[in-house]
N, C-alpha and C positions, 0 to 999 in steps of 0.2 A: 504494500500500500504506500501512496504519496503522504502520508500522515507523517508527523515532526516525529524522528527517531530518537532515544536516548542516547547518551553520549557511556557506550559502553567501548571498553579499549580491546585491544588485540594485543595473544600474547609474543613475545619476544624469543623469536627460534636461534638468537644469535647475533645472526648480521644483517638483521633483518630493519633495521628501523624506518630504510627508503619506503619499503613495500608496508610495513606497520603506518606510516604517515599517509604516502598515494592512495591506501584504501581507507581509509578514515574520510578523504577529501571527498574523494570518488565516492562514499556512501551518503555523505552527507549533501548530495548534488541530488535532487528528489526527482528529476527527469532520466537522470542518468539511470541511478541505482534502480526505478522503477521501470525505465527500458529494459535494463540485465536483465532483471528477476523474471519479467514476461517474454520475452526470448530465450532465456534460457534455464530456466527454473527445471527441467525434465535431465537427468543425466543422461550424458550425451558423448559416446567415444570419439565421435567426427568435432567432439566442440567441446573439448576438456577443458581450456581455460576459461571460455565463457561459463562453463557452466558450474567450476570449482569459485569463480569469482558469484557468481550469484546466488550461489550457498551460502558464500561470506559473508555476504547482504545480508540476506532473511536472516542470518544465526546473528547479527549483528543486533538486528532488530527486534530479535525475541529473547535476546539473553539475559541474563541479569545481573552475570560476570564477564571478566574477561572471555575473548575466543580466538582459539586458534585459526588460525590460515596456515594449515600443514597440506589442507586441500587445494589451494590455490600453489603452494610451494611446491607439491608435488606434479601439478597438472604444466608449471613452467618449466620444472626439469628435464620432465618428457621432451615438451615442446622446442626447447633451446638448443639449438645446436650445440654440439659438447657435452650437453648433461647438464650443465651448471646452474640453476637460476639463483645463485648468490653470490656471483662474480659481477657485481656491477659496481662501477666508481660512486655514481650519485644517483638520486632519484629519477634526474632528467634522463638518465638513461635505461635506466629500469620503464620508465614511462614508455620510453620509443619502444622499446621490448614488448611491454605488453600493450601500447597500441596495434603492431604490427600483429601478434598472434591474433588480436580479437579481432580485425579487419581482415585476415585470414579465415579465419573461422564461422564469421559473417555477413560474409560475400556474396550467397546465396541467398539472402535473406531479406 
């Protein structure tokens, strides 16, 4: 739903704090987060990132604690060439990263 979310955090896998900050922003964008969740709310092997990110969302939205993004962590490792998805310098580049896989995974749609 477009409804005001609480401000629940995500938790810290490490060296994660670009991707802990980008989805914080990105859920609090109420067009944004409510496009994901309706495009991609159904797990979906052809659209792992989309669909590990709009998990992130609704658990965001329903929790009352912290939550992890081990499912989003896990769906950019696949996705990333190399394996890595925690090799990134800063945010801005973690961002082109996963703009790229969701506009990939998107295209169709």
């Amino acid at each position: 739903s477009l409804k005001a979310v609480p401000y629940i955090g995500l938790q810290n896998q490490g060296t994660t704090c670009y991707l802990n900050s980008l989805c914080q922003c990105l859920n609090k964008t109420p067009e944004l987060r409510g496009g994901l969740i309706a495009l991609c709310s159904t797990p979906d092997t052809a659209r792992p990132v989309c669909a590990a990110l709009s998990s992130l969302f609704s658990s965001l939205s329903s929790a009352s604690q912290a939550v992890g993004a081990e499912g989003l962590s896990r769906a950019l490792t696949t996705a990333v060439v190399g394996g890595n998805a925690f090799g990134y310098e800063d945010v801005q580049e973690f961002w082109q990263v996963l703009l790229d896989k969701l506009e990939a995974e998107l295209k169709s749609t």
